[in-house]
N, CA, C and O atoms as CSV, one atom per row, in Angstrom:
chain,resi,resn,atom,element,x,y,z
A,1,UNK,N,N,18.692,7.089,5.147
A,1,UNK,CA,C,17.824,6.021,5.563
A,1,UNK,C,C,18.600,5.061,6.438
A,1,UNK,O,O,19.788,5.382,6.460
A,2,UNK,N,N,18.261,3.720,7.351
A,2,UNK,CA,C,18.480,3.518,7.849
A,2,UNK,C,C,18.234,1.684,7.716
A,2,UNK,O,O,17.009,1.628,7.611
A,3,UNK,N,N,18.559,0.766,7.686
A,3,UNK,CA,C,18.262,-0.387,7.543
A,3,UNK,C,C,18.507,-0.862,8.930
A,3,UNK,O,O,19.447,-0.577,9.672
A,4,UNK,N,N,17.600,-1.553,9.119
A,4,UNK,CA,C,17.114,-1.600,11.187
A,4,UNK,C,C,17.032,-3.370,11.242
A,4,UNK,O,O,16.663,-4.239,10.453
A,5,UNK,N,N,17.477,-3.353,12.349
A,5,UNK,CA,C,17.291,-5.268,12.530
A,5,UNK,C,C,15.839,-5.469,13.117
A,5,UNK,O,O,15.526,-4.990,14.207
A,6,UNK,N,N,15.038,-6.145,12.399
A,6,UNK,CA,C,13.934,-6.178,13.023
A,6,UNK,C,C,12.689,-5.365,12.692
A,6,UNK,O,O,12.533,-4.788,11.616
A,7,UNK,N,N,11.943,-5.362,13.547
A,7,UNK,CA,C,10.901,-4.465,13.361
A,7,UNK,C,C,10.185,-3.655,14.067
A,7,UNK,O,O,9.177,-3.919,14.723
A,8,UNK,N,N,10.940,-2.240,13.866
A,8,UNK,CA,C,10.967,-0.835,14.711
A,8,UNK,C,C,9.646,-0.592,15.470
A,8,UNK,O,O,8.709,-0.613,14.673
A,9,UNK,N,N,9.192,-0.333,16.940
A,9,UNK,CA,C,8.044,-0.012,17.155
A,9,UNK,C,C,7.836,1.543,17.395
A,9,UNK,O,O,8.904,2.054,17.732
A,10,UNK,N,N,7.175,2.119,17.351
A,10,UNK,CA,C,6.957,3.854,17.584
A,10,UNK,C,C,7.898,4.582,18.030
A,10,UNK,O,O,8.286,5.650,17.557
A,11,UNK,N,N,8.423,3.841,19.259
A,11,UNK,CA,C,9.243,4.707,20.131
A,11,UNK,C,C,11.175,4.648,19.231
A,11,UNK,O,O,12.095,5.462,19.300
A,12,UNK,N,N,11.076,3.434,18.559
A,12,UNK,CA,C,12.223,3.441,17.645
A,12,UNK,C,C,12.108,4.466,16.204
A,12,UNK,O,O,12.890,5.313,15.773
A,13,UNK,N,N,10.842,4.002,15.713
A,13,UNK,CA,C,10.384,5.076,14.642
A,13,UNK,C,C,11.075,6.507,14.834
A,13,UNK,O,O,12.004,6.967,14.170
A,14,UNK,N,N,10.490,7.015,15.752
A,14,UNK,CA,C,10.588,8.400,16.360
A,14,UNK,C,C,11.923,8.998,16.297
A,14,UNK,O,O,12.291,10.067,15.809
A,15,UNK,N,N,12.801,7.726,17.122
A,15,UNK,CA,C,14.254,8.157,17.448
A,15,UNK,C,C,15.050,7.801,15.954
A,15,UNK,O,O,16.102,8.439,15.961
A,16,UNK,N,N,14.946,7.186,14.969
A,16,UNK,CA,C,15.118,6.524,13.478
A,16,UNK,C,C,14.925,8.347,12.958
A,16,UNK,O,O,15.842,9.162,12.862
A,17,UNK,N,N,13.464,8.584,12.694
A,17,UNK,CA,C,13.010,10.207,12.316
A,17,UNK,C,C,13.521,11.286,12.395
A,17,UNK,O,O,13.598,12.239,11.619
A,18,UNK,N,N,13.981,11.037,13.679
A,18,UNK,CA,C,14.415,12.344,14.334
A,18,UNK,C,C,16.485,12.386,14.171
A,18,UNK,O,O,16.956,13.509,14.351
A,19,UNK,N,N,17.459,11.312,13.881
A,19,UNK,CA,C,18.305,10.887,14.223
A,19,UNK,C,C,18.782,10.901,12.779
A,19,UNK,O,O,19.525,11.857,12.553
A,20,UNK,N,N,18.531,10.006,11.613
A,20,UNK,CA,C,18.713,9.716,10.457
A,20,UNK,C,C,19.109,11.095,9.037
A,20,UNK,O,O,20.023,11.081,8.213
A,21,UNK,N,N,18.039,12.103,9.241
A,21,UNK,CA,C,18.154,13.625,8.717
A,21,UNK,C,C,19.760,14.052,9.301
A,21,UNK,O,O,20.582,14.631,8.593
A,22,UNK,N,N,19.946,13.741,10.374
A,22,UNK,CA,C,21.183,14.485,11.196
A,22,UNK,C,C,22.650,13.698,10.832
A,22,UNK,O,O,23.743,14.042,11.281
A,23,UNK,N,N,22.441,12.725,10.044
A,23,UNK,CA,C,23.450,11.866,9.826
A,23,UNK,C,C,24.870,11.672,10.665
A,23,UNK,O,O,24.491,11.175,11.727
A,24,UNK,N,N,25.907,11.773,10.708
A,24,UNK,CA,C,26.851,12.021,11.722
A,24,UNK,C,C,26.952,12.300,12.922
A,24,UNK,O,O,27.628,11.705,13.761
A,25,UNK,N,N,26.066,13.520,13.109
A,25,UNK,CA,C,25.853,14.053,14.399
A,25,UNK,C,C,24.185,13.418,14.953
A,25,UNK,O,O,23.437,14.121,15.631
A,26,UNK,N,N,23.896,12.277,14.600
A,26,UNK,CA,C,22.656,11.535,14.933
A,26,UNK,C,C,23.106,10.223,15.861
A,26,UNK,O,O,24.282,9.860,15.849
A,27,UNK,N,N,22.150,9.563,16.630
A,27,UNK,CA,C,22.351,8.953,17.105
A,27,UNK,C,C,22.011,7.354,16.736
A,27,UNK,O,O,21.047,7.123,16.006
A,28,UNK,N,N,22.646,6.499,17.144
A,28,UNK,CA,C,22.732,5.456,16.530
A,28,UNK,C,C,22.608,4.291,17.729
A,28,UNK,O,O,22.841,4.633,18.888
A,29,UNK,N,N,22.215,2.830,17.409
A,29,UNK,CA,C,22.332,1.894,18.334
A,29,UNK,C,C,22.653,0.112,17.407
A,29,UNK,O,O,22.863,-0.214,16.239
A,30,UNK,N,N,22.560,-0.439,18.386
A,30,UNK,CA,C,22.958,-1.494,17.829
A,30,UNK,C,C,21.644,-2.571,17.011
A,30,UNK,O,O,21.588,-3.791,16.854
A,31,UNK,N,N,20.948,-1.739,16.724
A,31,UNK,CA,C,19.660,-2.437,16.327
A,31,UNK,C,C,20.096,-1.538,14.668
A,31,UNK,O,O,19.616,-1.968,13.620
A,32,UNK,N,N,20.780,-0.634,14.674
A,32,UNK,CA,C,20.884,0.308,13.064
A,32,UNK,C,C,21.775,-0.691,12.451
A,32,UNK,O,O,22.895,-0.761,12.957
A,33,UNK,N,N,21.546,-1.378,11.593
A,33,UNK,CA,C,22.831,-2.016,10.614
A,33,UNK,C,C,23.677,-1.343,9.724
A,33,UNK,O,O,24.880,-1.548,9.565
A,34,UNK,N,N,22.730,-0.254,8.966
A,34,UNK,CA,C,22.902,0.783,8.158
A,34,UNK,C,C,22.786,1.791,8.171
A,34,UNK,O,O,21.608,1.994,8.467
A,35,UNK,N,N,23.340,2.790,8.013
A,35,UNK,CA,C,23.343,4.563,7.429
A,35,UNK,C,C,23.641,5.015,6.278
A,35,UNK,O,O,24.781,4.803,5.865
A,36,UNK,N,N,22.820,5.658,5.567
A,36,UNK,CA,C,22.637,5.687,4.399
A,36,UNK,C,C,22.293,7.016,4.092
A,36,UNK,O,O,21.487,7.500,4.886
A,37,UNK,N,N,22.636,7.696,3.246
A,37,UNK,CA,C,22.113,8.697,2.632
A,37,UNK,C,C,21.986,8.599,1.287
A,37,UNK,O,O,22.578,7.646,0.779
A,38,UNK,N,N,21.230,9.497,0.391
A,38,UNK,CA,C,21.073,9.428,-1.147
A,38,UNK,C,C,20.330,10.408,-1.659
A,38,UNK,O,O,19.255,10.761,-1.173
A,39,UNK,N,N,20.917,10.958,-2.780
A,39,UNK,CA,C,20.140,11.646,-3.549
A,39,UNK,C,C,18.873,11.257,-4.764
A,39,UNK,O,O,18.718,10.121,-5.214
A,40,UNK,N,N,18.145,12.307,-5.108
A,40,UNK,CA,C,17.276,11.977,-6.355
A,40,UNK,C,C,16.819,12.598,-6.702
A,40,UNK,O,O,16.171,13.482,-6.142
A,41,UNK,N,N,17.038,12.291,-8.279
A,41,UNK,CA,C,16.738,13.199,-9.659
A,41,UNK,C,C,15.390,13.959,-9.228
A,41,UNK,O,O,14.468,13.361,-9.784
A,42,UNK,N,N,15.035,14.721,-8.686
A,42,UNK,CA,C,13.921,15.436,-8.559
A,42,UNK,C,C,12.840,15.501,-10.139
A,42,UNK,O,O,11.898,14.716,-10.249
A,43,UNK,N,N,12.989,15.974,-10.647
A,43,UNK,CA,C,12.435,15.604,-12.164
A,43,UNK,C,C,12.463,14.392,-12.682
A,43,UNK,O,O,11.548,14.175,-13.476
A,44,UNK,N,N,13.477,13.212,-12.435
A,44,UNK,CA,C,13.217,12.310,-12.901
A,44,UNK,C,C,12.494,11.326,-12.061
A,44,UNK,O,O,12.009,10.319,-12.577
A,45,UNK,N,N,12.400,11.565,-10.805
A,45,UNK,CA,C,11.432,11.100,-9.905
A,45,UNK,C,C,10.009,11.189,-10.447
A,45,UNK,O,O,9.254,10.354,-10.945
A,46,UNK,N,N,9.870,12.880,-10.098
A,46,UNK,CA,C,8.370,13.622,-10.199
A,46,UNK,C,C,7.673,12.491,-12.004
A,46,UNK,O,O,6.623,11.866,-12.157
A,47,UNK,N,N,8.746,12.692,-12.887
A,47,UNK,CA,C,8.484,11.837,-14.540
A,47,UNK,C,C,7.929,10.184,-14.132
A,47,UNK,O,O,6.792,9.796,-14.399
A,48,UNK,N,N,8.925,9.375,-13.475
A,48,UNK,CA,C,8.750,8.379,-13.101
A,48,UNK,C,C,7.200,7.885,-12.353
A,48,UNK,O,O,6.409,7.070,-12.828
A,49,UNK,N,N,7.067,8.613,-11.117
A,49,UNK,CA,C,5.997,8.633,-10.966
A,49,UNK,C,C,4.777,9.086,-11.334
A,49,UNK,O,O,3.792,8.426,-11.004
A,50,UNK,N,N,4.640,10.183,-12.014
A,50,UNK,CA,C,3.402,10.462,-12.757
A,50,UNK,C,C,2.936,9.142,-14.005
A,50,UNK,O,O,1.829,8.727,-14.348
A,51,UNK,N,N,4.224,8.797,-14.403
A,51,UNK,CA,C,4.000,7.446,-15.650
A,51,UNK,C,C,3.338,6.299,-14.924
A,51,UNK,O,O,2.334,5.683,-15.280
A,52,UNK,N,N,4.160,6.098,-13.722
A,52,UNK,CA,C,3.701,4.675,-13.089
A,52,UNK,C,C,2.362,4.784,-12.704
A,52,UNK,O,O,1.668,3.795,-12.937
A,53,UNK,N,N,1.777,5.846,-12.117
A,53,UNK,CA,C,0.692,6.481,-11.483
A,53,UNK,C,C,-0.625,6.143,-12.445
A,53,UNK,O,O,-1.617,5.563,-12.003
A,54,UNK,N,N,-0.454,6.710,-14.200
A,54,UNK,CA,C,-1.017,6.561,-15.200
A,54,UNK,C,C,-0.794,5.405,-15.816
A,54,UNK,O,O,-0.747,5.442,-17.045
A,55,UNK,N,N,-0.640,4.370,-15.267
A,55,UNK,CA,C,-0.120,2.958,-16.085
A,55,UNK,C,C,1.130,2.659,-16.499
A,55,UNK,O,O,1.796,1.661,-16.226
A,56,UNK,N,N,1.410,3.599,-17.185
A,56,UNK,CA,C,2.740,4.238,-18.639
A,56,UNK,C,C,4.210,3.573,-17.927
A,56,UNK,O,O,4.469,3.717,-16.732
A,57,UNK,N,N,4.791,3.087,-18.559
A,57,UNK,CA,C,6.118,3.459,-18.535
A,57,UNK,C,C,6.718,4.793,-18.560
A,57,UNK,O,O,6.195,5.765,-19.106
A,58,UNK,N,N,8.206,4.798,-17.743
A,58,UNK,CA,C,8.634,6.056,-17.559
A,58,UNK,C,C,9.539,6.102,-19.691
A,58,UNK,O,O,9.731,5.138,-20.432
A,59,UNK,N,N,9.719,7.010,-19.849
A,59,UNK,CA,C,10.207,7.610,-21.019
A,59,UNK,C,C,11.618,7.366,-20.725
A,59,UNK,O,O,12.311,8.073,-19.993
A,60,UNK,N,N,12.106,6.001,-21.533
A,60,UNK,CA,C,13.696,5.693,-21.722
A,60,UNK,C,C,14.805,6.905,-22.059
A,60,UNK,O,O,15.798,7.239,-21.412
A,61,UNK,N,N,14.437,7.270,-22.917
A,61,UNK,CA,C,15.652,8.394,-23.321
A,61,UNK,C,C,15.449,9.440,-22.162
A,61,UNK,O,O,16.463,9.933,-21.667
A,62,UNK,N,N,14.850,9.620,-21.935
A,62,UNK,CA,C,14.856,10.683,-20.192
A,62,UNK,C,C,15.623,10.004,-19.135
A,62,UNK,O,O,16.530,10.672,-18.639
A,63,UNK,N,N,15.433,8.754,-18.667
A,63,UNK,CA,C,16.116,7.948,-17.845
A,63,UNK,C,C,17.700,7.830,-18.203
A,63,UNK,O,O,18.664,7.978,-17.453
A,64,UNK,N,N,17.657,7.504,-19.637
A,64,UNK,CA,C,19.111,7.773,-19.827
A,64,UNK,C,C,19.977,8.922,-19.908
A,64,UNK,O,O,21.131,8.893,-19.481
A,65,UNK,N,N,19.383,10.062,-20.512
A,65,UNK,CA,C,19.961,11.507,-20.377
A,65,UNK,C,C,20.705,11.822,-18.822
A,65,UNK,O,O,21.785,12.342,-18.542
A,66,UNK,N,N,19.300,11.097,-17.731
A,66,UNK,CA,C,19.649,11.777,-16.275
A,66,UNK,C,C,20.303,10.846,-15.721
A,66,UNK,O,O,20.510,11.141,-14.545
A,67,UNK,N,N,20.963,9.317,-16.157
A,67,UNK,CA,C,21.365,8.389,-15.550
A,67,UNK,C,C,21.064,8.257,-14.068
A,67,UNK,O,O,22.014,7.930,-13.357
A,68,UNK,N,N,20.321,8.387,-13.708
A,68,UNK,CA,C,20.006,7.705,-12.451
A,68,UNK,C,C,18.690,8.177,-11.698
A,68,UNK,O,O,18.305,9.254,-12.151
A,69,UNK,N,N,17.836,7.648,-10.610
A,69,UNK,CA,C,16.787,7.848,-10.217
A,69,UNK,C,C,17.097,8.201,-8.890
A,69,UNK,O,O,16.504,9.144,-8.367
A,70,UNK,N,N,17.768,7.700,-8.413
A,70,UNK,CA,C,18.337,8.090,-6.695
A,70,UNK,C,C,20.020,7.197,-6.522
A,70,UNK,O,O,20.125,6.007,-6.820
A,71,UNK,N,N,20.915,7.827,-6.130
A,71,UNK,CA,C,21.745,7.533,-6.041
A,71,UNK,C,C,22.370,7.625,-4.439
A,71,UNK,O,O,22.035,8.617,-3.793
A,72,UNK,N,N,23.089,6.815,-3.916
A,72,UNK,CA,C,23.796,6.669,-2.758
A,72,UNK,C,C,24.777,7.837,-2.901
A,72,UNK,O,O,25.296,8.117,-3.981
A,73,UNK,N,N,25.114,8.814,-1.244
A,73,UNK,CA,C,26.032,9.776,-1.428
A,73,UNK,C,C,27.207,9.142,0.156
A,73,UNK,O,O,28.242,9.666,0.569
A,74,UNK,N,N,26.623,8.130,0.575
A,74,UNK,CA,C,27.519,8.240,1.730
A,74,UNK,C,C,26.465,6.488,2.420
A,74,UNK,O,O,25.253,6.411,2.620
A,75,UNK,N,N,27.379,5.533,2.579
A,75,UNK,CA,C,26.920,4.637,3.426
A,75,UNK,C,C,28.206,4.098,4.348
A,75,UNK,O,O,29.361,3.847,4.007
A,76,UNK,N,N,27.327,3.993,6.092
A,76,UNK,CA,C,27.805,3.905,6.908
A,76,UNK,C,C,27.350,2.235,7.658
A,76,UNK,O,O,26.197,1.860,7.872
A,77,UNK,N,N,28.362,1.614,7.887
A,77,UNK,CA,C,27.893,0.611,8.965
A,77,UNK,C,C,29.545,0.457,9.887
A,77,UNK,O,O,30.455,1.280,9.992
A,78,UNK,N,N,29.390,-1.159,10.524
A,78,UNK,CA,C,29.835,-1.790,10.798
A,78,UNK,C,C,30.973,-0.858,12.374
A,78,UNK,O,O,32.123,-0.457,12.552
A,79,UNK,N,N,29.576,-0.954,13.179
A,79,UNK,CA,C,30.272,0.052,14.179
A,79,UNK,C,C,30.054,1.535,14.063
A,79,UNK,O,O,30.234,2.201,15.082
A,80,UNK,N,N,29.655,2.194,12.851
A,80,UNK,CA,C,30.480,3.552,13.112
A,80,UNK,C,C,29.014,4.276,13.727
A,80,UNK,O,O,27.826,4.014,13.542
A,81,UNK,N,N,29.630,5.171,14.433
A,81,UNK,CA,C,28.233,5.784,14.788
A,81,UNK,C,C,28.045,5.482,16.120
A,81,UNK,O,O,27.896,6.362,16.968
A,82,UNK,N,N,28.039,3.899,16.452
A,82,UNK,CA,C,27.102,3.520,17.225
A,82,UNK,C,C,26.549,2.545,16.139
A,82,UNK,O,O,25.986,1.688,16.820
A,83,UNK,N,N,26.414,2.240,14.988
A,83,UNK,CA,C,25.684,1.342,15.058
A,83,UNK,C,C,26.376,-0.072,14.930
A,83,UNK,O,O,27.498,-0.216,15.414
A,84,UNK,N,N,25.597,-1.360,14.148
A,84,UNK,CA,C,25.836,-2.471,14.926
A,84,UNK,C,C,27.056,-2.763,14.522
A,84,UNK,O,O,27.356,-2.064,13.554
A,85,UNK,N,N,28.295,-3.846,14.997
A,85,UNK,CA,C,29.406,-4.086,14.900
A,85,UNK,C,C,29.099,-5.274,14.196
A,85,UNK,O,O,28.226,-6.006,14.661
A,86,UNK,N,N,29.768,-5.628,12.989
A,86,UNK,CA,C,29.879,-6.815,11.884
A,86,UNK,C,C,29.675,-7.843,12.631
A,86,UNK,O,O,29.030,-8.743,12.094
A,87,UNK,N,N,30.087,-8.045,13.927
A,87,UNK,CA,C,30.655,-9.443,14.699
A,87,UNK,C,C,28.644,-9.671,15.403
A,87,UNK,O,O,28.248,-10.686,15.976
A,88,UNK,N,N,28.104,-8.894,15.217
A,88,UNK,CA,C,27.476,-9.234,16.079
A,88,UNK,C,C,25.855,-9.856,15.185
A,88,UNK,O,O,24.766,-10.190,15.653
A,89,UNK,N,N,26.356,-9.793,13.795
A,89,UNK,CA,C,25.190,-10.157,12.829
A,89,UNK,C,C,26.428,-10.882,11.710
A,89,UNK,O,O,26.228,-10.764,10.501
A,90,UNK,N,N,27.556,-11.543,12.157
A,90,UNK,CA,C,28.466,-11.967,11.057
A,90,UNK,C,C,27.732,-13.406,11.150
A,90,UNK,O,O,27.371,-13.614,9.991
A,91,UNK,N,N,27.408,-14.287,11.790
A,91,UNK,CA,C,27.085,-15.645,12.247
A,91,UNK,C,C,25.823,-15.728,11.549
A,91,UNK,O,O,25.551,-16.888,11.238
A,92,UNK,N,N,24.827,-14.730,11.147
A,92,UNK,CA,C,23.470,-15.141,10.622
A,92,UNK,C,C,23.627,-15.619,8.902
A,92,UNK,O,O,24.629,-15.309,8.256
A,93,UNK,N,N,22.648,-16.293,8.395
A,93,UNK,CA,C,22.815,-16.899,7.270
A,93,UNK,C,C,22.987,-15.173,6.085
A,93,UNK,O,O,23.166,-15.273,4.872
């Protein structure tokens, strides 16, 4: 995934879509703050949402067995890629 300054119009969408899947070998600009990838519990997803879907809470001891729902495998900023350089969003609150 991608955390974007602002708010992407179609033609950014597209290039975000198409760019982001490819991670490394994707292209990047100074509007990307973030690169991100992550995994997730496929079953504990599919559990999670069927509960939320039906009202329910998801089932604690399942959540804990699989410790986690989606986890980070790789995050990228500050320049690399192409995307934005620290200096250039260091000054905002």
């Amino acid at each position: 995934y991608v955390l974007y300054d602002g708010v992407p119009d179609a033609a950014e969408l597209d290039r975000i879509t198409a760019n982001a899947p490819r991670q490394e070998a994707g292209r990047f600009t100074e509007r990307d703050l973030v690169l991100s990838r992550a995994n997730k519990s496929v079953r504990l997803f599919a559990h999670v949402t069927e509960r939320l879907q039906a009202g329910q809470q998801p089932d604690t001891d399942m959540i804990r067995s699989v410790g986690y729902l989606m986890r980070t495998t790789a995050v990228y900023g500050n320049g690399k890629f192409g995307i934005a350089d620290r200096r250039l969003i260091a000054d905002r609150p």
